[in-house]
N, C-alpha and C positions, 0 to 999 in steps of 0.2 A: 353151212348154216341155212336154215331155212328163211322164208322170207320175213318172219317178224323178227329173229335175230338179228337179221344183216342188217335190219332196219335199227334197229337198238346198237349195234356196232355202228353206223352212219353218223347217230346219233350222238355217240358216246366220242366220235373222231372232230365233231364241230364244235363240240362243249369243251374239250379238252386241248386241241390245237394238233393233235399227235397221235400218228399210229399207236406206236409203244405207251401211252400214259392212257389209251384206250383199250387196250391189248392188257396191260395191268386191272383197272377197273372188273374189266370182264372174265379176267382169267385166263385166257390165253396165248399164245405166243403170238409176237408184231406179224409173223407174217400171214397167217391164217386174218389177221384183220386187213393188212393190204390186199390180200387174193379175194376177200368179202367186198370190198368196194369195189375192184376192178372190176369184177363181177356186177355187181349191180351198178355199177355205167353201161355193161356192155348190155344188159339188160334193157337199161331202160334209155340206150340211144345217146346221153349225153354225159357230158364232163361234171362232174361233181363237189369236185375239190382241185385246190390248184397248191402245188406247192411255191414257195418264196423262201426268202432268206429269216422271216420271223416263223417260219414253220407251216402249218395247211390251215388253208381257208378254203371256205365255200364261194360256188361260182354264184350265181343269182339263180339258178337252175338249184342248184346243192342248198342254198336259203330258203326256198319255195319247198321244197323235198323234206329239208331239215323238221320246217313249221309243218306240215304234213305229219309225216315221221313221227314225231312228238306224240301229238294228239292220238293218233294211231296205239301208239303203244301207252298211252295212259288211261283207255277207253278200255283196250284190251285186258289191263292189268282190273280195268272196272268190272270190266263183263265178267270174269273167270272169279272176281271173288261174289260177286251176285247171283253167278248162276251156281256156288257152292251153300250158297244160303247163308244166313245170317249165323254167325257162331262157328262159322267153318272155319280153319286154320288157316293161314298165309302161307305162301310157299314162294319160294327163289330165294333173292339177296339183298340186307336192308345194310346200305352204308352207314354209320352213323356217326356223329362227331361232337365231344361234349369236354370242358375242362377235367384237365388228371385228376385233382381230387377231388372234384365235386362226383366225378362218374365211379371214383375206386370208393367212396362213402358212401353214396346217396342210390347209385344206379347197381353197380356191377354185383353188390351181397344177394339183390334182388332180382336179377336178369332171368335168373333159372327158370324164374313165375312166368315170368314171361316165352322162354324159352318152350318150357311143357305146353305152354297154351296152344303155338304156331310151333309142330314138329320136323317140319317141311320147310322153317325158315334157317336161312344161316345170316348172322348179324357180323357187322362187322366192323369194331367200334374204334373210333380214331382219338387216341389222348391228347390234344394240345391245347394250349390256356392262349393263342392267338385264336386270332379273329381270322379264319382260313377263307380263300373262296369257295363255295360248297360246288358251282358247277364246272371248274377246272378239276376240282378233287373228286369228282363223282359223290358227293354227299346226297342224301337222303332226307336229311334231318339233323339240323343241329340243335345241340341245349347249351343256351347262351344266357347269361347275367348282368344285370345293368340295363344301363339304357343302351340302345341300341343306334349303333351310327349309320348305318344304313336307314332313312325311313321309310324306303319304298322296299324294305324287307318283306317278305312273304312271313308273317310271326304269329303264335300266339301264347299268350300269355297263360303258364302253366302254376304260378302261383307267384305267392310275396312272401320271402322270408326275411327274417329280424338280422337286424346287426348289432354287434356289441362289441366292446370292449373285454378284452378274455386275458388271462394269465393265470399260470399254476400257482398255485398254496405256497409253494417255497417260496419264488420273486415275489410275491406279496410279504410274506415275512418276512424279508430280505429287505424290502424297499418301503414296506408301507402300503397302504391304500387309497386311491386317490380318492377323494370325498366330494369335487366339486371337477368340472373338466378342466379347468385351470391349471389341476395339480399335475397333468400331466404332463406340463412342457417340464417337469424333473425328472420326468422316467425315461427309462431307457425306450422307446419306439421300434417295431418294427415292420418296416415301410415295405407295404406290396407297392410297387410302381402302378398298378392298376390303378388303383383308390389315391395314390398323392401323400403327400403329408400335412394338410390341413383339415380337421374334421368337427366338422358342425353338429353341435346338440342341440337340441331343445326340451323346455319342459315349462309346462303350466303357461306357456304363449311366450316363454323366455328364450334367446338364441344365444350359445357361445361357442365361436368358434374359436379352435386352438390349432395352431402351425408346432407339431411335433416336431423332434428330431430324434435322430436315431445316427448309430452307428453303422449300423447293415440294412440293409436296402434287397429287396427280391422282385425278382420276374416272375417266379411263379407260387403258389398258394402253396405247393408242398415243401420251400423252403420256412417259408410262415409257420407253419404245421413245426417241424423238424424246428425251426429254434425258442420258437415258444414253450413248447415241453420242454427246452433244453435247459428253461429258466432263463431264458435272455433277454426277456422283458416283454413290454403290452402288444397289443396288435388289433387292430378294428378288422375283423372279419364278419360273413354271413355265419349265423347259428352253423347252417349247414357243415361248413369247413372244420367244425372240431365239434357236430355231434356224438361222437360215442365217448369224447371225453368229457362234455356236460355233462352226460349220464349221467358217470363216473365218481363227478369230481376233482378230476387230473387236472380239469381246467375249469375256472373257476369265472363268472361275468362279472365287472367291477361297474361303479357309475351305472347300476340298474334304474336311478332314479331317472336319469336322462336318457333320452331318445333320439338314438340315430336316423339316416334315409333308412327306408325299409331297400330292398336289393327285390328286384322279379327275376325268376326264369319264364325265360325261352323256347317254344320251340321253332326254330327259325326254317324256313322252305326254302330250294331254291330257287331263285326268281325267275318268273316266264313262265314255270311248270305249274300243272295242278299237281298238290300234293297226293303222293298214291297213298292207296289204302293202310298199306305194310307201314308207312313213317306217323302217317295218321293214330293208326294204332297203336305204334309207339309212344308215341307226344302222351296218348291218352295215358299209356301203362306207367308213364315217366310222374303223369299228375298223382294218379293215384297212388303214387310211392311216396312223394314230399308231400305231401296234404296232412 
């Protein structure tokens, strides 16, 4: 590896704790990453990293190199796309990480646009509806919803989408329509563990909140999805989560007169870093897609 690699390998071993979860991120095998560091100790005269029983750390020597290090290579990634001129394409490897079905609805039908633009990029997108660490995972950029529990997140804010109350044509003829929020505590609920089971509306300066229940309960937004089509009753989701079956039809808004919290995306940095250009870019391509 040459010397901004090995530096991006250094980098990539103090963020992560571990040859091997470094070695992953990057592409290559563990030991080409240990012969990289050994190497640049023998280089530059000192100890770098020290192992222990909780896995590798940095010596105060390998902290100072680290913050070094850093900076170095996100200047680097600055200079190469300014001296390509404005409009030029992005090149290397953009990690990215966004909930399952907000990224298989709202991001992934659209990536291509993105993809022709930067042909020299390769993306690299990670499904999970947890809340990951982005600098143990080598993230780039995440697209996160809600409020955010971190608040010294590196974030910004990529839009507001609507929330509603949704069910298909059938479970409504089956059960009814609820007319006021009240009438909900009759219906059947289906509870993302995200959001809870008490949901607050408002209208015309009025608040009602209602404590659902339900019989099924989910961890993730694609179980929501899958039983709500299945006809198994209501469910408070973002528009986003069952846009192409609003289109549609399939799924249908109830209690439009009342008004839920609005929901924002994210795009979340990871912390310490400046955001490079490639995630930068992303966030932007992500706005311009839900808008």
């Amino acid at each position: 590896m040459d010397r901004l690699q090995a530096m991006i390998a250094f980098v990539r071993v103090v963020e992560t704790g571990s040859f091997s979860q470094a070695a992953r991120q990057i592409g290559v095998g563990q030991p080409a990453i240990s012969k990289t560091i050994a190497q640049l100790e023998d280089r530059l005269q000192v100890r770098l990293v020290v192992r222990s029983t909780h896995g590798l750390s940095p010596t105060d020597a390998g902290v100072r190199f680290y913050e070094r290090a850093k900076t170095a290579i996100q200047e680097a990634d600055e200079a190469e796309l300014e001296a390509k001129g404005a409009g030029a394409g992005l090149s290397g490897r953009l990690r990215v990480c966004a909930a399952t079905t907000f990224a298989r609805l709202m991001v992934v039908p659209r990536l291509s646009e993105f993809m022709e633009a930067h042909p020299d990029l390769e993306v690299e997108v990670v499904l999970d509806d947890r809340v990951i660490d982005l600098v143990s995972e080598g993230i780039d950029v995440a697209l996160r919803m809600g409020d955010l529990a971190d608040s010294s997140a590196v974030a910004r804010r990529l839009a507001t989408g609507r929330r509603s109350v949704v069910a298909t044509p059938t479970y409504l003829d089956k059960h009814g329509i609820p007319q006021v929020p009240a009438d909900l505590a009759l219906h059947q609920a289906l509870v993302y563990t995200q959001l809870g089971n008490n949901w607050t509306f408002q209208r015309d300066g009025t608040e009602a909140s209602v404590a659902v229940s339900g019989r099924v309960r989910f961890t993730a937004a694609e179980g929501i999805r899958a039983a709500v089509k299945a006809d198994m009753g209501l469910a408070v989701t973002s528009d986003w989560m069952f846009w192409p079956e609003l289109q549609t039809g399939e799924v249908r808004r109830v209690l439009e007169d009342w008004k839920l919290p609005d929901i924002d995306l994210w795009a979340v940095f990871p912390t310490g870093r400046l955001a490079s250009a490639k995630a930068r870019a992303f966030a932007e391509f992500v706005e311009a897609v839900v808008k």
